[in-house]
Structure formats: C-alpha cells, structure tokens
C-alpha positions, 0 to 999 in steps of 0.5 A, a space after each residue: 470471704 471472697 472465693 479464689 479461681 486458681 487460673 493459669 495465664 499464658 505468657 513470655 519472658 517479657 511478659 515476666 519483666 512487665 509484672 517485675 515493673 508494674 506489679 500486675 500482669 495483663 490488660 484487660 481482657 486477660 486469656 488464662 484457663 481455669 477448671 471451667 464447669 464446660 471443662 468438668 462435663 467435658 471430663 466427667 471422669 476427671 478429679 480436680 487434679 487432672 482437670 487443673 493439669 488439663 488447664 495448665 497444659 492448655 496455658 502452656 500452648 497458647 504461651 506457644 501462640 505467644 511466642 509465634 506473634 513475638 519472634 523477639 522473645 526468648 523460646 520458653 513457655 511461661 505458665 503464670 498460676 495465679 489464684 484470683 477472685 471469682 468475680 474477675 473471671 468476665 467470660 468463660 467460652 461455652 464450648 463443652 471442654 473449653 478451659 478459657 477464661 477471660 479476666 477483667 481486670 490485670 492480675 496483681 503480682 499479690 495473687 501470683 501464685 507460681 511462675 512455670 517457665 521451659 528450661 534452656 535445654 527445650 528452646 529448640 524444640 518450643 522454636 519449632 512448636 512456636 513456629 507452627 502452631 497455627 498450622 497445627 491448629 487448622 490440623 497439619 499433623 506434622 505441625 501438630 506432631 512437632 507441637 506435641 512433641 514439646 509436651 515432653 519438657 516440663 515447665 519449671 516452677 519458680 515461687 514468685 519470689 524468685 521473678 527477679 532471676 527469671 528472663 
C-alpha cells in the first residue's frame, strides 16, 4: 500500500480554475507544506494536529506571496489540501522548523482532499497583507503586523466537490 502525506498547497483563485480545466494542480516543482521531521524537532511538543495547523497556516502566507506577484487575482487566500503519495515529495528544505516541501509531480484533482479559501469579507484585509509580504519578510513590523493581522480570518473549507462554485 502506498503511504499518503497530506500537503497543504498555496494557491489563487485562478489557480482553482486551472484544476477545474485540466484536473491537476501545479507544475512541477510543486510548493506546498507538509509536517516535515525538521518541522516535528522544531516542535517537539507539538501532536499531529497542531504540527498540521502549523503546515496550513504557512500555506496560507505563502498564498499571500502569490497574491503579491498576481495583482490580477482576486484578494482570498486559497489553501488546497491534498493527500499525496510519499514518493511525490522530491525536496524537503532542511532548515530546522521548515514545513516546505517541493512536489515532483502536479497533484491530481483525485488526491485533492479539501479546498480552504478567505471569505469575501476579509479582501481588504488579505489586500493589504499581499501588498506587504515581502516587507514583512526582511522584517518591517508594521508590514508583518498587517500580515498578521489577516491570521484573523479563517479560510473556509469546501469539499472538492464544490470546486465548481468557487472563484
């Protein structure tokens, strides 16, 4: 039996459309997060559940950096959990606490296991967070305050079922 990661890949709205068309998500190296073995010694204390929220919620930001080099796409977070096979995850990054993980392959609409997207009433606020995340990164605190701040909203979730009413 082929053992399954769950990963959490960051994405757009028109990235929901590109897995409605051609029924796979991402080219190849596919960015996601995953509970990593640097990401569990990171946070030894932490049980699976907190150690996958930690993955998701790092999805969600990076969606954010997505957002910042498309000023086209609608302002919502989209967090595509997906449960793939083990030996799909081509590079894991060393860095003690890391969650990023690069695919080999595009993830088939098959293994999609929930789709997480912001709701209309945070778009300003994922704006602003998009529109300073690199700041944030090389540690302004006012931009990493703002990108913070959008932690307040909680993605929805949506079965995959319902792709076709998203975006």
């Amino acid at each position: 039996m082929t053992e399954l990661v769950r990963v959490y890949l960051p994405a757009t709205l028109p990235a929901l459309a590109d897995l409605r068309q051609r029924d796979e998500l991402g080219t190849p190296p596919v960015a996601a997060h995953a509970v990593t073995p640097s990401l569990r010694e990171w946070y030894a204390e932490g049980d699976e559940e907190e150690l996958e929220y930690v993955a998701f919620t790092r999805a969600a930001q990076a969606a954010l950096r997505l957002l910042h080099a498309d000023p086209t796409a609608p302002r919502r977070r989209v967090v595509v959990s997906a449960d793939v096979p083990i030996s799909v995850i081509a590079r894991t990054d060393p860095d003690l606490g890391s969650s990023a993980v690069w695919l080999s392959s595009p993830v088939p609409r098959s293994a999609v296991a929930a789709i997480h997207v912001d709701s209309a009433t945070a778009e300003s606020d994922v704006a602003a967070a998009a529109e300073v995340i690199e700041a944030a990164a090389a540690g302004d605190p006012d931009a990493r305050f703002t990108v913070d701040g959008v932690e307040d909203h909680a993605l929805e979730w949506y079965d995959v079922s319902e792709l076709d009413q998203l975006g």
